[in-house]
C-alpha positions in Angstrom: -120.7 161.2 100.2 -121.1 164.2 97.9 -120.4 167.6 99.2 -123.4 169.3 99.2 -121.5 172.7 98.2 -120.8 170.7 94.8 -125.0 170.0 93.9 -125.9 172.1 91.1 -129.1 170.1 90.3 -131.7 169.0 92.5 -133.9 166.4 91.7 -137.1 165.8 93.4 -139.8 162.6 94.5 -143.2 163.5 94.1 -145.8 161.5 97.1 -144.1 161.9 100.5 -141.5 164.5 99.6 -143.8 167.4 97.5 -147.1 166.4 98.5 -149.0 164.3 100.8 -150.6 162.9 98.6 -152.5 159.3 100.3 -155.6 161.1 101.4 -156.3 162.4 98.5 -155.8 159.0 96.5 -158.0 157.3 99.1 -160.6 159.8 98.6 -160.4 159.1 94.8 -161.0 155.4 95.5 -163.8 155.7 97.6 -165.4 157.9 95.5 -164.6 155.4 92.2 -165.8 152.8 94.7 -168.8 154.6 95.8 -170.2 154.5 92.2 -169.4 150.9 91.8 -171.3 150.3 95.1 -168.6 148.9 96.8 -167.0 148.9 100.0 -163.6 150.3 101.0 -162.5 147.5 103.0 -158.9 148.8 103.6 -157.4 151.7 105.3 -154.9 154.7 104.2 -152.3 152.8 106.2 -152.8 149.7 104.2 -152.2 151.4 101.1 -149.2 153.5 102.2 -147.1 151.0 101.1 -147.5 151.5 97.9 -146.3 155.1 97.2 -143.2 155.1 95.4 -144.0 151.7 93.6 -144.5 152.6 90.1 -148.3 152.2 88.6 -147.6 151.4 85.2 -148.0 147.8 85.7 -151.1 146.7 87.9 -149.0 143.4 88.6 -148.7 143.5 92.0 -149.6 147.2 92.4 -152.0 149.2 94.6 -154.9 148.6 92.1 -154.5 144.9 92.3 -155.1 145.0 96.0 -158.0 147.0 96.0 -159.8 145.4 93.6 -161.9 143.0 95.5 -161.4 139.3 94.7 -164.8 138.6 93.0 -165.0 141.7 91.2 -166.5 141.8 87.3 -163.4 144.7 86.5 -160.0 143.8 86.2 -157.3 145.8 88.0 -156.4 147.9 85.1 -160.2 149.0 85.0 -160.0 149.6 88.4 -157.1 151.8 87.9 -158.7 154.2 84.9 -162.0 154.2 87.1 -159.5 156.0 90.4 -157.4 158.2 88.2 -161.3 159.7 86.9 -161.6 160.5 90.1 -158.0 162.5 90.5 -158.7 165.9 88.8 -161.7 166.6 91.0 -160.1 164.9 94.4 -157.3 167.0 94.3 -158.4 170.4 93.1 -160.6 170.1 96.1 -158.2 168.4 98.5 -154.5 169.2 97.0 -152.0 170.8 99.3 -148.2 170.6 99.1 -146.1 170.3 102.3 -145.4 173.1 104.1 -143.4 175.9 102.8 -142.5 173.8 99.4 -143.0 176.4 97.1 -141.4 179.2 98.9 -138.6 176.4 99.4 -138.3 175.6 95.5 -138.0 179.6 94.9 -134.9 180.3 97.1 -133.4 177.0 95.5 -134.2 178.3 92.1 -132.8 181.9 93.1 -129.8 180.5 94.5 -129.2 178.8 91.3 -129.8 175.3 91.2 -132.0 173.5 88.3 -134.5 171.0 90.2 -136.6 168.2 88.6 -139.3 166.4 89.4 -139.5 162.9 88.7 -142.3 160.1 89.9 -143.2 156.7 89.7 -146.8 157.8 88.9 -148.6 158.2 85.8 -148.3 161.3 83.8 -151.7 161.7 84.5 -151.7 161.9 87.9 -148.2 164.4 87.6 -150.0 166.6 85.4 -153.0 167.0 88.0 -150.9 167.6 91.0 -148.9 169.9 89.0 -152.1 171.9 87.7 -153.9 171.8 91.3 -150.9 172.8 93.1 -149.4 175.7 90.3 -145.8 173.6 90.7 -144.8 173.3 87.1 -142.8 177.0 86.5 -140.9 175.8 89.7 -138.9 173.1 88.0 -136.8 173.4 84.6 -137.5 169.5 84.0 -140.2 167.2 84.8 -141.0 163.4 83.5 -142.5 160.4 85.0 -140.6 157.0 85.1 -142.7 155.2 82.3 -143.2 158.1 80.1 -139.9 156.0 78.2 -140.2 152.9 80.0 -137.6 154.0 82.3 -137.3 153.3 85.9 -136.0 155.6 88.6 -132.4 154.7 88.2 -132.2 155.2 84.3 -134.3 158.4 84.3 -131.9 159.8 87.0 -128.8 159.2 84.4 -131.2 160.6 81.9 -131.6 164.1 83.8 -128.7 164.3 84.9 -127.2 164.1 81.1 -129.8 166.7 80.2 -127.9 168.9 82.5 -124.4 168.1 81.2 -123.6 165.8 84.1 -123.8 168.5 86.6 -123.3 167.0 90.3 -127.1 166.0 91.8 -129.2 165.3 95.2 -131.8 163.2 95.6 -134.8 164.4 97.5 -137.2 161.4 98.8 -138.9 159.5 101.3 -138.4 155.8 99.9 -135.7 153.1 99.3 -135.9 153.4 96.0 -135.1 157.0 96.1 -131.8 156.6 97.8 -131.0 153.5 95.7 -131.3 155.6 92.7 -128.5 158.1 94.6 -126.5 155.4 95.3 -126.5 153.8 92.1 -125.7 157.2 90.2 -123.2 159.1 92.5 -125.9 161.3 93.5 -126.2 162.7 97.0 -129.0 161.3 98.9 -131.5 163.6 100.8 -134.3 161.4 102.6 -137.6 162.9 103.7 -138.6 161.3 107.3 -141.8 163.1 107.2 -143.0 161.6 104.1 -144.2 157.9 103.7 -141.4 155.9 103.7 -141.8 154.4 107.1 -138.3 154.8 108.3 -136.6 154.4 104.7 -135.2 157.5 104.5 -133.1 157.1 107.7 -130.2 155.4 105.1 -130.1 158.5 103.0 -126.8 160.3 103.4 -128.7 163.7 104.8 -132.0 163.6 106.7 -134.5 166.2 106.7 -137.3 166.7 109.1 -139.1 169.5 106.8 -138.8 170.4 103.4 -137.7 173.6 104.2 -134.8 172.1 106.0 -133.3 171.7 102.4 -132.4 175.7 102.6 -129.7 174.7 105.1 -128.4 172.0 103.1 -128.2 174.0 99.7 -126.8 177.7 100.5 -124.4 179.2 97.8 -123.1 181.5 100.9 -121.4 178.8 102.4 -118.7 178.4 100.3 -118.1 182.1 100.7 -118.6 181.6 105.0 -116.2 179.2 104.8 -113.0 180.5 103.3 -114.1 184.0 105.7 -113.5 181.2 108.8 -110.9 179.6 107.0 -108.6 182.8 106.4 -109.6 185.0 109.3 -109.0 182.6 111.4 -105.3 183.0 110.5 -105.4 185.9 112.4 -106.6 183.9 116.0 -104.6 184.5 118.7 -104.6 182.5 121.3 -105.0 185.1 124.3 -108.1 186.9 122.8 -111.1 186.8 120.5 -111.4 186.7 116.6 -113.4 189.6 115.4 -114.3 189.5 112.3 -116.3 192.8 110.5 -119.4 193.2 107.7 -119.4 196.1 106.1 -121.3 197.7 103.2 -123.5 200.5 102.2 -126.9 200.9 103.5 -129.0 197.3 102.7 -126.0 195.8 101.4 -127.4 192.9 103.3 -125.0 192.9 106.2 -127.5 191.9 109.1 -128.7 188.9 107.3 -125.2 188.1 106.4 -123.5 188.1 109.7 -126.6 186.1 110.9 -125.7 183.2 108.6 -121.5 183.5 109.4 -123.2 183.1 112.7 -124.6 180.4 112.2 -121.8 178.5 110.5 -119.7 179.4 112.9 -121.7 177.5 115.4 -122.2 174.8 113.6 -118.3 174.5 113.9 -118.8 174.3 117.4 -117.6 177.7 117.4 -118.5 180.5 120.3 -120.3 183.6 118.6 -120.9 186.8 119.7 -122.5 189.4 117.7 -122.4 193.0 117.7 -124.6 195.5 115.6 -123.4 199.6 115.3 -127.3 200.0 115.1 -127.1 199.4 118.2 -124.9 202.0 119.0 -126.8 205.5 117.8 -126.8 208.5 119.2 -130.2 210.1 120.6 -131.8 212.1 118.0 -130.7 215.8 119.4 -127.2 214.5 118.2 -128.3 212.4 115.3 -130.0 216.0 114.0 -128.1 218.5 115.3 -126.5 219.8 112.0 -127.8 221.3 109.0 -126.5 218.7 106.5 -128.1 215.6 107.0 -125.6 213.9 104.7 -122.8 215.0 107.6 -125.1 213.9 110.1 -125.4 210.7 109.2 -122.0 210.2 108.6 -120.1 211.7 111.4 -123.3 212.1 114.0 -125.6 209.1 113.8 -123.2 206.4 116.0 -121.6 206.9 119.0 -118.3 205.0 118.1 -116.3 206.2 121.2 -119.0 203.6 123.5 -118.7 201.0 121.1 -114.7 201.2 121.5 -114.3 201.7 125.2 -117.4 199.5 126.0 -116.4 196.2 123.9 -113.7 196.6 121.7 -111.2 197.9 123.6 -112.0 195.4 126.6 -112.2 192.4 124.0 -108.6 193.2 122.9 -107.2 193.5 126.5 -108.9 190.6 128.4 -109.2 186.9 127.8 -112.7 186.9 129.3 -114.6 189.3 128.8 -118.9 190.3 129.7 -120.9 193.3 130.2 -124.8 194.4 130.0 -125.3 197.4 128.0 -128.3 199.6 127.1 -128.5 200.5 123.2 -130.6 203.1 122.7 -134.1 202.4 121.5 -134.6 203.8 118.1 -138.9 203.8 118.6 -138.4 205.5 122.1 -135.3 207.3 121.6 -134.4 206.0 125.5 -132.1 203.9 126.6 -134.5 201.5 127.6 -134.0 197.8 126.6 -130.5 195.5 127.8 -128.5 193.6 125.7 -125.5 191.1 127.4 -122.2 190.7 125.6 -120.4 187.4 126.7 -117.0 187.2 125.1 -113.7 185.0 125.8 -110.9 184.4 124.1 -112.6 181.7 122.2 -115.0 183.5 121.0 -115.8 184.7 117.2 -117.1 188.2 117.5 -118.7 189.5 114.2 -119.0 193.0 114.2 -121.6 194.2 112.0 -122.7 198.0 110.7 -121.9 200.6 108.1 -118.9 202.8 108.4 -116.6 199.9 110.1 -113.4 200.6 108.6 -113.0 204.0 109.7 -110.1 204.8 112.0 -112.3 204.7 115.1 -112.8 200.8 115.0 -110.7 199.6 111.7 -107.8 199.1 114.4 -109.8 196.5 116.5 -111.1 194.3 112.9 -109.1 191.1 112.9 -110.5 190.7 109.3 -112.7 193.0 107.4 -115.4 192.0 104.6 -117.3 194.1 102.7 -120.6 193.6 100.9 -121.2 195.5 97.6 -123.9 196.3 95.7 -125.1 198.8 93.5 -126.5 201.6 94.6 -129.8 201.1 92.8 -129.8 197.9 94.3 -129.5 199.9 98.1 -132.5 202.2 96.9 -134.9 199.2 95.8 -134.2 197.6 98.5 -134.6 200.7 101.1 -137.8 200.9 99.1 -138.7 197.5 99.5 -138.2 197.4 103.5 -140.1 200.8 104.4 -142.6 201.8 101.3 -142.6 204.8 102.9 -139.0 205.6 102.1 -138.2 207.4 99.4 -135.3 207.3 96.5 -134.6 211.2 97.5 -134.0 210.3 101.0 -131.3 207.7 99.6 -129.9 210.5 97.4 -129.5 213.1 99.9 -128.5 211.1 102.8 -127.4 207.8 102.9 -125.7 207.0 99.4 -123.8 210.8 99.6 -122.4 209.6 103.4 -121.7 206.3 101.7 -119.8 207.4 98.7 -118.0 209.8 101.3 -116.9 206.7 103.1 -116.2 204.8 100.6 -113.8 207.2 98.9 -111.9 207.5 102.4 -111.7 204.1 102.9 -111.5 202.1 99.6 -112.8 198.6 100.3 -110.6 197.0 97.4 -107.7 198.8 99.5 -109.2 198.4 103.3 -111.1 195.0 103.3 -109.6 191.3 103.5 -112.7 190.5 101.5 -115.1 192.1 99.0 -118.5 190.1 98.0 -120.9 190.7 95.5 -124.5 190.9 97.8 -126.4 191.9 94.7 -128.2 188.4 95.1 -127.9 188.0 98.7 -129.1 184.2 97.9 -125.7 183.9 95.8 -123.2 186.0 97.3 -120.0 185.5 95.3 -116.1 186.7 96.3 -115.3 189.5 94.2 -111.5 189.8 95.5 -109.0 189.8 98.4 -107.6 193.0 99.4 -103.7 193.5 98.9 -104.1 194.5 102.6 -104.8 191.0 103.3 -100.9 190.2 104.2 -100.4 193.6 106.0 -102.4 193.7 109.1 -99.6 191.5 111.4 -98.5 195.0 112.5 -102.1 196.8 113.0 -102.9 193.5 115.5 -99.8 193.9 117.2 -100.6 197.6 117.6 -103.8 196.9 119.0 -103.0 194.3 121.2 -100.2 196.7 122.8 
């Protein structure tokens, strides 16, 4: 099977994997039907079967079951008669999946090219792609008898406009995964489409369309040399912790929710641990007249988070305790959060200011997220319209570039990723401190 890390192009089936398409075609036959003055005899059920047969030929095809036996039209006439109906059918009727276009976006942001390709008339592509606004989503799009192609060929065809970049295969039918198969592409099969159990053979299954997010991250490459090298440092008497750094919105909550989740995946233990948690009541947050020194030296109380849960992680095989963070809306300590922690467990430690001397000593393996600091103040901007690019400049990027110049991250960290595109983190470089730290865990663990 094809690593799923290696998919640069993702090409797509139209009926049962973008749109559910059958109502909508049955509507167009009854109304065709309804003109003739004939009777739909069959169900949606009886024509399910063939979605994903291609209609360029009647022979055999849906048209040439529904036309009744005695009828004065032949099939094809039949055919031109239901695709009259299309344009009107599905403006009115026309939905896509759930969550397909917002889907296609991340893929697209992420990086990936993604065609669409059908057994359907151009016709009937062109009026799902103008009902449903689909067409900027893809960078190529063709129907199989556009050049008398089927699945198979057109598959080799896009994949050669593309320069032979490795491909996945999203659909719900057999012929879908065949043309995978039969192309060394990876196969993705849709079980909530119409295939009726067909997409069960397809090397990945997905119940959603969204589900194709998991399959397709760029961060996982990235997640897994983090596992692979901190996990180096394990010892066998204690928990891993690993900590994500960066300047303010560098991404570092979202980030350690994903190494999260990859870690478990692994069948890995997790336990996560946010500084935000950890501030300090607001008489201490303000209590100086520089609000850049504030933030910097005021804003966490570092001395809990050591003697609370660091300190304890590094000393005890098993470890739990129920702790009250303070509430930022409140400013009481009035919510509980439980920390369960053993010497199997990953603990990502997540927060600004990580690699200062309070808590650097208790990192197994530091990683640090950079962006530009533009990118911080749109995306400050972004989260809280209220916020303001002077409160950036007077507070938060200052304290930052105060941190950053006491502790260098190409110096300090085991890792630095470019977050500018959080959809397509990338590894920038590994620290030279990366083969030094032997000592600093021997230190700790003394």
């Amino acid at each position: 099977m094809l690593d799923p890390d290696d998919v640069n192009l993702i090409i797509f089936d139209m009926d049962g994997t973008i749109v559910p398409s059958l109502p909508i075609v049955y509507e167009s036959i009854r109304r065709a039907f309804d003109k003739l003055g004939w009777t739909v005899a069959f169900t949606p059920e009886e024509i399910n079967r063939f979605f994903g047969v291609s209609t360029a030929s009647t022979k055999g095809s849906l048209y040439e079951f529904i036309t009744p036996p005695h009828s004065h039209l032949t099939p094809d006439e039949v055919r031109e008669l239901v695709r009259a109906e299309f344009k009107d059918a599905f403006g009115e009727m026309a939905v896509a999946y759930p969550r397909v276009k917002e889907t296609l976006a991340s893929l697209r942001r992420r990086g990936y090219k993604l065609a669409q390709y059908t057994n359907a008339s151009t016709a009937y592509l062109s009026v799902i792609m103008s009902a449903l606004q689909l067409r900027s989503y893809y960078d190529y799009v063709e129907c199989v008898h556009d050049n008398n192609l089927d699945k198979v060929r057109l598959v080799r065809k896009i994949t050669a406009h593309f320069g032979g970049q490795a491909a996945a295969i999203v659909g719900d039918r057999v012929q879908d995964i065949e043309a995978a198969r039969k192309t060394g592409c990876l196969s993705i099969g849709a079980l909530y489409g119409y295939g009726d159990g067909e997409a069960e053979s397809a090397d990945i299954k997905i119940e959603q369309f969204s589900d194709l997010l998991a399959i397709f991250d760029r961060r996982r490459p990235v997640l897994r040399r983090i596992v692979e090298e901190a996990g180096q440092r394990k010892k066998t008497d204690q928990a891993l912790v690993i900590g994500v750094n960066g300047i303010d919105c560098a991404g570092k909550t979202e980030f350690a929710k994903a190494l999260e989740e990859y870690l478990r995946a692994q069948g890995l233990r997790t336990q996560v641990i946010h500084i935000d948690d950890f501030h300090n009541p607001k008489a201490v947050r303000y209590a100086g007249d520089d609000e850049r020194d504030n933030y910097y030296n005021r804003s966490f109380d570092l001395t809990r988070v050591v003697e609370k849960l660091l300190r304890p992680i590094g000393e005890k095989r098993d470890f739990s305790t129920r702790l009250r963070p303070l509430n930022l809306d409140t400013d009481e300590y009035d919510t509980v959060r439980e920390f369960v922690i053993s010497s199997d467990t990953v603990v990502i430690l997540e927060g600004v200011f990580l690699f200062r001397k309070e808590l650097a000593p208790y990192i197994d393996y530091k990683v640090f997220l950079d962006i530009s600091p533009d990118e911080s103040k749109r995306r400050a901007q972004a989260r809280d319209p209220q916020a303001t690019a002077d409160k950036c400049d007077t507070k938060y990027l200052p304290a930052q570039l105060r941190y950053l110049e006491e502790h260098p991250p190409d110096r300090v960290a085991d890792m630095v990723v470019d977050n500018n595109n959080p959809e397509r983190p990338c590894v920038k470089s590994a620290s030279k401190a990366a083969h030094a730290k032997c000592g600093m865990l021997t230190e700790r663990a003394s």
